[in-house]
N, C-alpha and C positions, 0 to 999 in steps of 0.2 A: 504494500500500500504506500506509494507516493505522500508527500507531503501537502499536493493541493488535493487528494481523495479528503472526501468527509464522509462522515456517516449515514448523509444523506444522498450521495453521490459524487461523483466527480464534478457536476455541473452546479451545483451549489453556491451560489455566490456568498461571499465573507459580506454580514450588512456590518456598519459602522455601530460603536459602541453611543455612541450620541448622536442626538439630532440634531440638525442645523438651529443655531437661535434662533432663529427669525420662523421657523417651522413651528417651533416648537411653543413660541410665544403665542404665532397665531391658534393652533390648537388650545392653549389656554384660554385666549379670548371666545374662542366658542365653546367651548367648555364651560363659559362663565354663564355666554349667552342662553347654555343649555340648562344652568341652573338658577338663572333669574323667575322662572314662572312657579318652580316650586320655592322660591325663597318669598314671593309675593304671595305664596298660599298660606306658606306658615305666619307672615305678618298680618295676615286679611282673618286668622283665628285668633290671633290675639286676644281680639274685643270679648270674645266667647268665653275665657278664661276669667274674665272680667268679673263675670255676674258670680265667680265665690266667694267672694267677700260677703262680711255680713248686707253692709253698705251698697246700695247700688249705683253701679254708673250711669251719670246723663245720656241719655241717645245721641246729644250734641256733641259731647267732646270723643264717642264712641264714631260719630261720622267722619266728625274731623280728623281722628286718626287713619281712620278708613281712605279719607281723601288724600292725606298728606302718602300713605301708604303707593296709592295711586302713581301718584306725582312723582315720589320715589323712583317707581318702577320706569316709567316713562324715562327719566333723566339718565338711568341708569342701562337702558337697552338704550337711548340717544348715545351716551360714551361708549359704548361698545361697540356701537355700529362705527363710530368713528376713529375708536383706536386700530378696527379692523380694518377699513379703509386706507386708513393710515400706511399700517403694515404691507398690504397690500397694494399702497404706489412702492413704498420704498423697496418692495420684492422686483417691482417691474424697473426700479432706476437701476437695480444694484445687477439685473440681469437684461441691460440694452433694452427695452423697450419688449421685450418677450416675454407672452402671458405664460 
């Protein structure tokens, strides 16, 4: 057995122990993207944890969180969409203009 045989063949290619930065970043960012709608579900239960107190909460400051929660989400899929962008020209400057 030769030195380029592997165990899964001769035609086997060797992948790299890391990924490119810029890959690797971007996959985070969608990674984030992919966990914005359940991190807006767990903050959208919140208000519901509310009512064990002896004490009850106003409906008003229960919407207002609700709303700000919103807003949250929005601003926060707005940055991602544009640090993706972002990554995304600098992938196409740093490889000549090719997607």
């Amino acid at each position: 057995m030769s030195e380029d045989d592997t165990p899964d063949g001769p035609a086997a290619q060797k992948l790299p122990l890391f990924v490119e930065r810029q890959t690797y970043r971007r996959r985070r960012i969608i990674d984030a993207a992919r966990a914005l709608p359940v991190l807006g579900l767990l903050l959208w239960w919140v208000p519901l944890l509310w009512a064990l107190p002896k004490e009850p909460t106003s409906a008003s400051g229960a919407l207002i969180y609700i709303f700000c929660v919103w807003v949250g989400l929005i601003l926060g899929a707005a940055l991602l969409i544009l640090a993706l962008r972002r990554r995304d020209a600098e992938a196409q400057t740093s490889n000549g203009g090719q997607p």
